[in-house]
C-alpha positions in Angstrom: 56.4 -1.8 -41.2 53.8 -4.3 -39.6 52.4 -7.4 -41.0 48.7 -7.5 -41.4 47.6 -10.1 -39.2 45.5 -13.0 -40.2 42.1 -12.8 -39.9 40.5 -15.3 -37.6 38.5 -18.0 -39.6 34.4 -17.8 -39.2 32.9 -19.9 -36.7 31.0 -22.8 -38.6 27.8 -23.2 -37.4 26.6 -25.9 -35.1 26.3 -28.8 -37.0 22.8 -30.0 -36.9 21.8 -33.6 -35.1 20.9 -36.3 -37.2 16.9 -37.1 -36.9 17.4 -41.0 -38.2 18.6 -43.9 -36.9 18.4 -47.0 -37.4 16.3 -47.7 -34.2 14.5 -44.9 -34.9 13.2 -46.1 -38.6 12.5 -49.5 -36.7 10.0 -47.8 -34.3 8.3 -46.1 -37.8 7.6 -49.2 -39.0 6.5 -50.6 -36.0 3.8 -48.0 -35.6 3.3 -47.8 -38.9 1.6 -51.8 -38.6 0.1 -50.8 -35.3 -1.7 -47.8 -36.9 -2.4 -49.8 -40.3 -4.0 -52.3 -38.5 -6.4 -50.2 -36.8 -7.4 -48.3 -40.2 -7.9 -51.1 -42.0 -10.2 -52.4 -39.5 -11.8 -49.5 -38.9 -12.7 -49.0 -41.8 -15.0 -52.1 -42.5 -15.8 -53.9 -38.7 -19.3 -51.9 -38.8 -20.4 -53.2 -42.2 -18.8 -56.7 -41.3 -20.9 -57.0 -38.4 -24.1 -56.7 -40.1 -23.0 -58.4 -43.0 -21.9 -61.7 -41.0 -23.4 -61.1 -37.7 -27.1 -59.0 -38.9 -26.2 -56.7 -36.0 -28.6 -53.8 -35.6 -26.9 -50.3 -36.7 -26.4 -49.5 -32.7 -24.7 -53.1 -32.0 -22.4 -53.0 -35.5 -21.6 -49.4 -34.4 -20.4 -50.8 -30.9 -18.4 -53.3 -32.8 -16.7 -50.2 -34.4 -15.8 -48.0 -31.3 -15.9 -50.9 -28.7 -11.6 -51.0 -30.3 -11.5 -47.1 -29.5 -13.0 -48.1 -25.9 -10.4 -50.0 -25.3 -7.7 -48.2 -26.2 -9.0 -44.9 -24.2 -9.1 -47.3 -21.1 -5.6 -48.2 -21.7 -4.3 -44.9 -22.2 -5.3 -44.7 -18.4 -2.2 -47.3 -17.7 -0.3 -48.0 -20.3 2.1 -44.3 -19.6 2.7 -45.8 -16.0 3.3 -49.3 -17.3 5.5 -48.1 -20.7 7.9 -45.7 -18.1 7.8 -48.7 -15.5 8.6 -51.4 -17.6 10.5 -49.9 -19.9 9.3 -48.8 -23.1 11.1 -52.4 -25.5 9.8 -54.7 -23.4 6.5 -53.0 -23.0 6.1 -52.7 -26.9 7.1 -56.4 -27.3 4.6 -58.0 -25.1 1.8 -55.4 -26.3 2.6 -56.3 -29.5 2.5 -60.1 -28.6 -1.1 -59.5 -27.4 -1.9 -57.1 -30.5 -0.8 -60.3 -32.6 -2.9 -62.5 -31.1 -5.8 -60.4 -31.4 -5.5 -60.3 -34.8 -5.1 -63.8 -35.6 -8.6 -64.3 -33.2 -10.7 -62.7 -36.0 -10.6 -65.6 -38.2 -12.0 -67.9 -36.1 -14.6 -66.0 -34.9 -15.8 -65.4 -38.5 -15.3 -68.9 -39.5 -17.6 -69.7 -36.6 -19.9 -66.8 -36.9 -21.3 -67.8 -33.8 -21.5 -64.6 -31.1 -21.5 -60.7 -32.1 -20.2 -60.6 -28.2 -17.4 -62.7 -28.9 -16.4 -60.4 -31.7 -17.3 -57.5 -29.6 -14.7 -59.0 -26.6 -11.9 -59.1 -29.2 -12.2 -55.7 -30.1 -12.0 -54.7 -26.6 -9.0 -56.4 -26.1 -7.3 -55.4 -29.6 -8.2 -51.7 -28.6 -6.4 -52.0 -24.9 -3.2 -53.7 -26.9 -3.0 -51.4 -29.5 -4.0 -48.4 -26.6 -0.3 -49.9 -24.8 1.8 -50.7 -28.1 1.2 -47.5 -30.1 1.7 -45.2 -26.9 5.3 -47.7 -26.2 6.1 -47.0 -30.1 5.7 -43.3 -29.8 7.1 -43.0 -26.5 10.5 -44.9 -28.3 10.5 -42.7 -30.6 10.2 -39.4 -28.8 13.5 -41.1 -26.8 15.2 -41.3 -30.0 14.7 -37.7 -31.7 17.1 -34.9 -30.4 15.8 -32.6 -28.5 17.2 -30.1 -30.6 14.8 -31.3 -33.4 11.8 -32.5 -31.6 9.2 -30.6 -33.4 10.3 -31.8 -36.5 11.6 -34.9 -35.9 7.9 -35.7 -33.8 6.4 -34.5 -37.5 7.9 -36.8 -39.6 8.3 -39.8 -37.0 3.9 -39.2 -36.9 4.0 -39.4 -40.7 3.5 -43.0 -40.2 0.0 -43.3 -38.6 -0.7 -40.6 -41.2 0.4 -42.8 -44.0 -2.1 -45.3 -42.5 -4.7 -43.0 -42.5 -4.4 -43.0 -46.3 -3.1 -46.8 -47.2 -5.4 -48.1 -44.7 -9.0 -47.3 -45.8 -8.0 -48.1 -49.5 -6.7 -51.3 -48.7 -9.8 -52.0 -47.0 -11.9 -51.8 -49.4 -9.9 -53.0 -52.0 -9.9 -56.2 -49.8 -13.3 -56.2 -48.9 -14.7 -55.8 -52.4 -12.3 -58.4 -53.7 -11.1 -61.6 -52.3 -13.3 -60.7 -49.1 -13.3 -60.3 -45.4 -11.2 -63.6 -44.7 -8.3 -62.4 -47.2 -8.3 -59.0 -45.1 -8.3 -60.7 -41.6 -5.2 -62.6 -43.1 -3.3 -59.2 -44.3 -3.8 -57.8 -41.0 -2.2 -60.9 -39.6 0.7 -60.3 -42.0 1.4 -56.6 -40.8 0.7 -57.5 -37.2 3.5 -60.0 -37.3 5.8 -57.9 -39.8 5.8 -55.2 -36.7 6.5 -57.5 -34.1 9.4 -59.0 -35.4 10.4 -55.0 -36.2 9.6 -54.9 -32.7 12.0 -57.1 -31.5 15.0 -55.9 -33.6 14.8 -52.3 -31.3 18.1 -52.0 -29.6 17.5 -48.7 -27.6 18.3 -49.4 -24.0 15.8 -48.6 -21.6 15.9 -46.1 -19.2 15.5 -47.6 -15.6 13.6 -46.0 -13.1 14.9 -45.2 -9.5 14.0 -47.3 -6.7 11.8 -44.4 -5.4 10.2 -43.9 -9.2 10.0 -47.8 -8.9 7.8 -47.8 -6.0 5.5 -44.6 -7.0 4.8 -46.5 -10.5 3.5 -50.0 -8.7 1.0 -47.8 -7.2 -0.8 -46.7 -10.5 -2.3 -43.9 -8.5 -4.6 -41.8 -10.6 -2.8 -38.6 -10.5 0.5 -40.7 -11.8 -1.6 -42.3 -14.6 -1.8 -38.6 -16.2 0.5 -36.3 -16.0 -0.7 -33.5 -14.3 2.1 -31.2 -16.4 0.2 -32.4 -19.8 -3.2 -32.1 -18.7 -4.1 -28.5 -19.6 -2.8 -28.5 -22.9 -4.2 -32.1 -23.7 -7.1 -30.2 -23.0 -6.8 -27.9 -26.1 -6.4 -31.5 -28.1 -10.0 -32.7 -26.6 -11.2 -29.4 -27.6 -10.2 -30.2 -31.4 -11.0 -34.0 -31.5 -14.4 -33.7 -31.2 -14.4 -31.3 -34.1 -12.4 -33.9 -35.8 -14.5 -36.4 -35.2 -17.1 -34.6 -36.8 -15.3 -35.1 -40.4 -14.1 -38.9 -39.5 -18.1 -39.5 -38.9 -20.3 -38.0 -40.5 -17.9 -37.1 -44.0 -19.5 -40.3 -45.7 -23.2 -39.2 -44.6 -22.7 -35.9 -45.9 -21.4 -37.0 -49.2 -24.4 -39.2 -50.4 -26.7 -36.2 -49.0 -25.5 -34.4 -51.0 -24.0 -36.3 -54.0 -20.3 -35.9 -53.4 -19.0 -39.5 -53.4 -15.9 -38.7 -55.5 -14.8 -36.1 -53.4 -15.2 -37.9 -50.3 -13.2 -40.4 -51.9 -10.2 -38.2 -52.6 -10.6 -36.8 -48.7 -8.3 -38.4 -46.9 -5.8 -38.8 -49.7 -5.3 -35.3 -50.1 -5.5 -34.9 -46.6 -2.5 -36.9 -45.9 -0.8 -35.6 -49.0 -0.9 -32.2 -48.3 0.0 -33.5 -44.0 3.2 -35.1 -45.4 4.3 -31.4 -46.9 3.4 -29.5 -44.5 4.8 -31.6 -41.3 7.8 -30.9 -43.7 7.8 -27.3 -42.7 5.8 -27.2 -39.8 8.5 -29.1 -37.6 11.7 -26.6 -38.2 10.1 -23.8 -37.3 8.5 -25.4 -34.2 12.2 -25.9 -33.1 13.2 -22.4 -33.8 10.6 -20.0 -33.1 8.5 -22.3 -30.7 4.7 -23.4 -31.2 2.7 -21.2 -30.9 3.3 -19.2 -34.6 2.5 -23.7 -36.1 -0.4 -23.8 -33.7 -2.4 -20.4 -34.5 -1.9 -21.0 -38.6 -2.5 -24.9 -38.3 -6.6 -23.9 -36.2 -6.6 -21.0 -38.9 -6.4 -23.8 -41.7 -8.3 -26.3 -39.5 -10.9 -24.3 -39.2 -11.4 -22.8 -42.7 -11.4 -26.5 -44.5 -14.3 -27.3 -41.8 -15.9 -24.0 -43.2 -15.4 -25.0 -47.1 -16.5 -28.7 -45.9 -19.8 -27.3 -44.8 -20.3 -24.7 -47.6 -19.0 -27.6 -50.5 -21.6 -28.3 -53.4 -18.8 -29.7 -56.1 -16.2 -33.1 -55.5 -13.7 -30.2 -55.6 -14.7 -28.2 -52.8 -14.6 -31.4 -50.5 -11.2 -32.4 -51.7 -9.8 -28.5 -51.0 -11.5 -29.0 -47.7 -9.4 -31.8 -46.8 -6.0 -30.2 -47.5 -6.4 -27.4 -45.3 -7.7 -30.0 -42.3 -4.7 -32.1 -43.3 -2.3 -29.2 -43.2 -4.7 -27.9 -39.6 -5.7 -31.0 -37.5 -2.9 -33.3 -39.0 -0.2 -30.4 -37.8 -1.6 -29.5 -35.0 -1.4 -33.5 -33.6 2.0 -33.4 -33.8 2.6 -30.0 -32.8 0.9 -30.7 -29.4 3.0 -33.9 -28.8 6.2 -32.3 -29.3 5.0 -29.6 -26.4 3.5 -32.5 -24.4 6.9 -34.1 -24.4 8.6 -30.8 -23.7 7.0 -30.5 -20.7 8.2 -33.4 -18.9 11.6 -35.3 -18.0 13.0 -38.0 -19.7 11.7 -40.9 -17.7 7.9 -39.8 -17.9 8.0 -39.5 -21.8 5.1 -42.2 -22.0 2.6 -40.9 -19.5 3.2 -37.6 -21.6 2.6 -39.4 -24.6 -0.5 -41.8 -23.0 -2.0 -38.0 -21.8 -2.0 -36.5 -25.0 -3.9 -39.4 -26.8 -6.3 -40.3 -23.9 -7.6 -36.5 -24.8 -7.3 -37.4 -28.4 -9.3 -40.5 -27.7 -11.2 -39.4 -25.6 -12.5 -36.7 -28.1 -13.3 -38.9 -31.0 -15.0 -41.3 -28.7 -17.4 -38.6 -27.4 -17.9 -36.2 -30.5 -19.6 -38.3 -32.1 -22.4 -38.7 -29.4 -22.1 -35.3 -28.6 -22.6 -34.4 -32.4 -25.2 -36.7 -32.7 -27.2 -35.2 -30.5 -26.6 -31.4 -32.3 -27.9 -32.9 -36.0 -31.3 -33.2 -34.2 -31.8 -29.8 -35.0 -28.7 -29.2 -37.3 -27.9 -30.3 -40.7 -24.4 -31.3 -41.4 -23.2 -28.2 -43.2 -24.3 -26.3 -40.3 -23.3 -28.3 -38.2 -19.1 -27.9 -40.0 -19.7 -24.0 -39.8 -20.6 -25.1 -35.9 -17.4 -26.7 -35.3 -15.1 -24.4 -37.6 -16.5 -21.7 -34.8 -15.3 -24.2 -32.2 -11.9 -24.9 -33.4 -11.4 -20.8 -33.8 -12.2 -20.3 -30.7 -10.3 -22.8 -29.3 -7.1 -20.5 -29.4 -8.4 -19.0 -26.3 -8.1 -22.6 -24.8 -4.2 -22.5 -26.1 -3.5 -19.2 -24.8 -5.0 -19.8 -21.5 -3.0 -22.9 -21.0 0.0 -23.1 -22.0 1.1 -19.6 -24.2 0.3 -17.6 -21.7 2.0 -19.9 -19.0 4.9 -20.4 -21.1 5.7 -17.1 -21.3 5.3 -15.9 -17.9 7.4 -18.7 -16.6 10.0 -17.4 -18.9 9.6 -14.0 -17.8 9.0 -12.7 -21.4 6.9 -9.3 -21.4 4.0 -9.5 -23.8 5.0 -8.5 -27.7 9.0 -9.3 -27.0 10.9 -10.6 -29.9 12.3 -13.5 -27.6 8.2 -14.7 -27.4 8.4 -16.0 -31.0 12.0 -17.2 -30.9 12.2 -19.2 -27.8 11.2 -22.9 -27.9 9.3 -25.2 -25.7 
């Protein structure tokens, strides 16, 4: 009589990589200053340069985007310089410079002598900031496993998007309490909080062959953007300026038509509802691939734009900005993950420094673009507009990169490895 044999033990899964580190949380807060910085700026350099300058609505305007200027240009180098470098150091003296900047805004409003000197501050905060923050992400991007880069890029982003929300309140919380100086002194405070985070990063730098070396001094044009990032950065330009139609003209649109409150709430539901759904959106990035996040996140992208346009109530805005929280917000870090993706490890910040020069480059120009549309649209026309544009963007995605993607895989159209294969 034969003994049964044993049965063979289950395999245990593969156990999964850890997201955190402690580097990793170090580079959060790191760009979590950088990006709080810039929002609580942002927020009140218009109105500060009328207030103590009397700029004209063109010139405190300019002192606004002259920072987002700056950054765009920087964009154009700082990949090249972050990957040449190396992406510590580069932070570190970005940040230094970033510092600096901030600290310069309290004696030029103590002297409230020159709108250009203000103007040439901005400049140069935007070009720091343009270098640190794409250094910071680039860092971080080095530290997620690839395994998990969808969703560790979600929650890692989670800290410009806590900015988003923190940043404008504190702003005005500042501004209509102890005043402009005491907010030029908090920024001060977080610029100098993230540089000495800065400078506790351990993560060692990758260095670049002597042949990389060489093609990096050269800052050609074609190196300063990577050509692999290019077409789907595209798709990101595409919804910036639709973006930027919210981040511009929300405020206008709420006093036409009586909806302070809600405009109020915006971006604090936005960011709310962001921080949930990145929470999702990132695991099944990594297991089914983008494109299933990307086609629901410019569904929900563009049907808050549509219930921005239609809103008549406080509540209808604030609906509006979950579902362009849970669309736009997704879909930023989405696109980065696939940016990164598509490049090897030692040109992670020109990836990065692509993908925002597009983002940049789309809040920069929408609003002149968009400007020029409300001469013969009003603003809830002008949402339906852009909810048309984001919908039709897909076509943009498609084109670019799922299409691509899946050809280069040799996956025939309606396979059931097409929604289960990542980037």
């Amino acid at each position: 009589m034969s003994s049964a044999l044993p049965a063979e033990p289950a395999s245990a899964p593969p156990a999964k990589e850890r997201i955190w580190s402690r580097d990793l949380v170090l580079a959060f807060a790191a760009n979590l200053a950088l990006a709080l910085v810039f929002y609580v700026l942002a927020t009140t350099m218009a109105v500060y340069a009328v207030e103590r300058f009397g700029a004209g609505e063109t010139a405190a305007g300019l002192a606004s985007s002259v920072f987002v200027i700056g950054a765009v240009l920087a964009r154009l180098f700082a990949g090249n310089l972050v990957d040449l470098l190396g992406r510590r150091k580069s932070l570190a003296i970005s940040f230094l410079v970033f510092l600096l900047a901030s600290a310069s805004y309290l004696p030029v409003d103590a002297a409230a002598s020159s709108l250009g000197v203000l103007l040439g501050v901005r400049a140069v905060h935007g070009v720091a900031f343009g270098v640190a923050s794409t250094a910071a992400m680039a860092l971080g991007q080095s530290l997620i496993p690839a395994s998990r880069r969808a969703e560790g890029t979600g929650y890692f982003t989670l800290s410009s998007t806590l900015a988003t929300a923190v940043g404008p309140f504190l702003a005005l919380l500042l501004v209509h309490g102890p005043g402009y100086r005491t907010l030029f002194l908090v920024c001060c405070a977080v610029a100098v909080a993230g540089m000495a985070v800065s400078l506790l990063l351990r993560t060692p730098d990758l260095a670049p062959s002597p042949e990389e070396r060489s093609r990096l001094r050269r800052f050609h044009p074609r190196d300063m953007l990577h050509p692999a990032v290019l077409p789907v950065a595209s798709f990101m330009l595409v919804l910036s300026i639709a973006y930027s139609g919210v981040l511009t003209f929300l405020n206008s649109f709420a006093i036409d038509r009586g909806l302070e409150s809600g405009a109020a709430l915006f971006f604090v539901v936005y960011a709310v509802v962001l921080f949930a759904s990145r929470l999702a959106a990132g695991r099944i990035q990594d297991v089914r691939g983008p494109d299933l996040v990307v086609y629901a996140a410019v569904a929900s992208f563009a049907l808050g734009l549509v219930l921005l346009g239609m809103a008549r109530s406080d509540l209808l805005v604030v609906i509006s900005g979950g579902f362009i929280g849970a669309g736009f917000g997704t879909l930023m870090s989405a696109l980065q993950s696939v940016a990164v993706g598509l490049v090897p490890v030692h040109r992670v910040g020109t990836a990065i420094s692509t993908h925002f020069f597009m983002v940049d480059l789309g809040v920069g120009l929408g609003p002149v673009l968009l400007g020029l549309a409300l001469a013969s649209l009003d603003l809830g026309v002008l949402y339906m507009v852009l909810a048309g544009l984001v919908a039709l963007s897909v076509v943009v995605y498609v084109l670019v990169h799922a299409r691509p993607e899946r050809e280069r895989r040799g996956v025939p159209a309606g396979s059931p490895e097409l929604v289960t294969a990542g980037v």
